[in-house]
N, C-alpha and C positions, 0 to 999 in steps of 0.2 A: 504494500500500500504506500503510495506515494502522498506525502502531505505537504501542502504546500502552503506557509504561512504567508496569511494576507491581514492587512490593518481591517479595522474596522468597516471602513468607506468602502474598499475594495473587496471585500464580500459580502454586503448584504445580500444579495442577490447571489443563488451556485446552479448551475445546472449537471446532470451527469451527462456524459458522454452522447450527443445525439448521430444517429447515425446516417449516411449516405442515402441508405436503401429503407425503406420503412419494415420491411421484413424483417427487417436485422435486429433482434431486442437486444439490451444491454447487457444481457448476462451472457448472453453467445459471444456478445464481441470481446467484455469483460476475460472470457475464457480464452481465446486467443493471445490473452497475453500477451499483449504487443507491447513494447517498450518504449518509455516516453524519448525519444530524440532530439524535441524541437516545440518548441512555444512560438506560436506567432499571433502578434499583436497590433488592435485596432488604437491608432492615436488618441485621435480626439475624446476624449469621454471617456478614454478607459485608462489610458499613459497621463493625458493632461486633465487636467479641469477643465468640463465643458466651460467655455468663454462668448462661444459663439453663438448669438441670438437668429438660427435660421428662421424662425417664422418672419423676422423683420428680414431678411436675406429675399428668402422667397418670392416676398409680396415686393421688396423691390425690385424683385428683376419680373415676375409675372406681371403684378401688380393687384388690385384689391379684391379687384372679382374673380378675376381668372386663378388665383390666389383658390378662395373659398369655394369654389366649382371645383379644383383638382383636389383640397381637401377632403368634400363632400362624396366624391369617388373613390378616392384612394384614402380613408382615412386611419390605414395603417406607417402612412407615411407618403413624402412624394420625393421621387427619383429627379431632383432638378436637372442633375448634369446630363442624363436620358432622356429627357423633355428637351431641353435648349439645343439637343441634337438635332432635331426636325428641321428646326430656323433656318435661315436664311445665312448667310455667313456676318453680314452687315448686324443683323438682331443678334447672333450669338459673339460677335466681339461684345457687342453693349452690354451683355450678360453677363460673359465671362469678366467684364471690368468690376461690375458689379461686386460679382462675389469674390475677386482678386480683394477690394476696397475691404470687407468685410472678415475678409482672413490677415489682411493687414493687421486690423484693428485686433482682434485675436492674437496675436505673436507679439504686439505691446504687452499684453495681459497673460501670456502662457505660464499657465503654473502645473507645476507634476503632482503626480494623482498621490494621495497617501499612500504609502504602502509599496509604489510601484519600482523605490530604488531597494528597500529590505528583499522585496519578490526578485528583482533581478540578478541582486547577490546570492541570493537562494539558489537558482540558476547555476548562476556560476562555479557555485561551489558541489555542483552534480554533474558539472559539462553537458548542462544543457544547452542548446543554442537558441537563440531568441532570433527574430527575427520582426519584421513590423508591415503592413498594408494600410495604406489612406488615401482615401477620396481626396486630401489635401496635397500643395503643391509641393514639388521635394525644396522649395526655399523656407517651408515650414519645418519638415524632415530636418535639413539640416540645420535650422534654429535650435531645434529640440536636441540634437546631439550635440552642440556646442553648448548648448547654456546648463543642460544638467549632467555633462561628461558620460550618455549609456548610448551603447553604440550596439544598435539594429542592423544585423545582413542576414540577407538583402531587406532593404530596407525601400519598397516599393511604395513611388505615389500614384497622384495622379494621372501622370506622364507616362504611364504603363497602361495600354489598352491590351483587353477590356479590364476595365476598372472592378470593383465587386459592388454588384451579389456574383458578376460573373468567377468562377470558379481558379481561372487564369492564374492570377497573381499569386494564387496558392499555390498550386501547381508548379510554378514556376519557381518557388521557395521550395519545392519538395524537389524538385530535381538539380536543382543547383546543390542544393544540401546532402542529393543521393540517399534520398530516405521515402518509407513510404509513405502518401499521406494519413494511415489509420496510426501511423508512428506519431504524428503529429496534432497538437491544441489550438485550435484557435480561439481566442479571445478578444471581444469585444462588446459595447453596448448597444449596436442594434441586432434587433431580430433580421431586418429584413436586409440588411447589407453583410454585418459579421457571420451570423448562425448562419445565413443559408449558402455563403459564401465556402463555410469550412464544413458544412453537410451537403455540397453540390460537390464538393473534392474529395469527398471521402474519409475526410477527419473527423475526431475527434472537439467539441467545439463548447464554448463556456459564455454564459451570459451576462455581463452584468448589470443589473437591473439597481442602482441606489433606492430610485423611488420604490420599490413595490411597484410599478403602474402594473406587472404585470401578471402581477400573481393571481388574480382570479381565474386568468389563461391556464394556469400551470396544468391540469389534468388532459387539458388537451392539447400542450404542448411535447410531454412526457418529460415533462421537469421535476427533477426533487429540491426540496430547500432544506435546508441547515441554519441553525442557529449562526447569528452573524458576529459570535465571538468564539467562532469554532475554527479550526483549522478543515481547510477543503482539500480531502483527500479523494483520488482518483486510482483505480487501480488498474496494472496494467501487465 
């Protein structure tokens, strides 16, 4: 049993292992035994303190109504950078200035997450390898390795298509790493970019959820929770 100490902030929220295949329950994979390899991690929100107000993001690049119509449809979440794909190239520079402005504003304010330099030494001191995936640009990436000295390879951003939920960027961390992805964890805060990201590749994959927003979900997500002054062990 692998146990992996996390602060406070950083586990309220634990998911166990969810898998690629929904056939595949946790205790068949559990029984496989695979061996932890490799941690790969979601930036924003899970390495940093969210800072970034995307509802004010959104509505300024869509604007107010079109805003509240893609909520209203999607209101598991909206895919901006997938949407601004459609545009025009003219409408999608003005976008992308947009939310350049907006990640600016962000990396003034970037602060690391509790817990996430003691987790990385944890890491370390098991020769695990970390690794990092974001929707953000790599002049934020490599803000983040200079200002709190923890160094992410590969350490994929935006600038790598396709970006996640697509599967890609994992993938591409498993094979540069030479490992397989059921070897490997993925960690992040969204459901719909991190989890389905590292359950579209075949890993192993962790949620962290601070709010609770989404524990009513949990029975039909096949999440378990833990006390959030517990240590989150995974076995493997």
């Amino acid at each position: 049993m692998l146990q992996i100490p996390l602060s406070r902030s950083f586990c309220v929220f634990r998911a166990r292992p969810l898998m690629a295949h929904s056939s595949m329950s946790s205790c068949s994979r559990s029984q496989e035994k695979a061996r932890l390899r490799g941690v790969v991690f979601d930036m924003d929100g899970t390495l940093t303190v969210p800072v970034i107000d995307f509802a004010a993001m959104y509505k300024s690049v869509l604007g107010e109504e079109e805003y509240k119509a893609m909520r209203a449809r999607s209101p598991s979440g909206i895919d901006i950078l997938q949407h601004i794909e459609t545009w025009s190239s003219e409408k999608q520079q003005k976008a992308y200035e947009i939310i350049a402005d907006f990640e600016r504003q962000g990396l003034d304010r970037l602060q690391i997450m509790p817990g996430a330099i003691e987790l990385c030494g944890f890491l370390n001191s098991k020769k695990i390898r970390r690794g990092l995936i974001t929707r953000n640009v790599k002049e934020a990436v490599d803000l983040f390795h200079l200002r709190f000295g923890m160094e992410f390879t590969p350490a994929i951003s935006r600038e790598f298509r396709p970006y996640k939920p697509d599967p890609a960027p994992l993938l591409h961390i498993c094979s540069t790493w030479d490992v397989q992805p059921n070897e490997v964890i993925m960690i992040g805060d969204s459901l719909k970019d991190d989890v389905t990201c590292g359950r579209r590749a075949g890993a192993f994959t962790c949620l962290l959820d601070e709010k609770g927003s989404l524990k009513p979900r949990k029975r039909r997500l096949g999440i378990s929770w833990q006390s959030p002054t517990k240590s989150c062990g995974t076995k493997f």
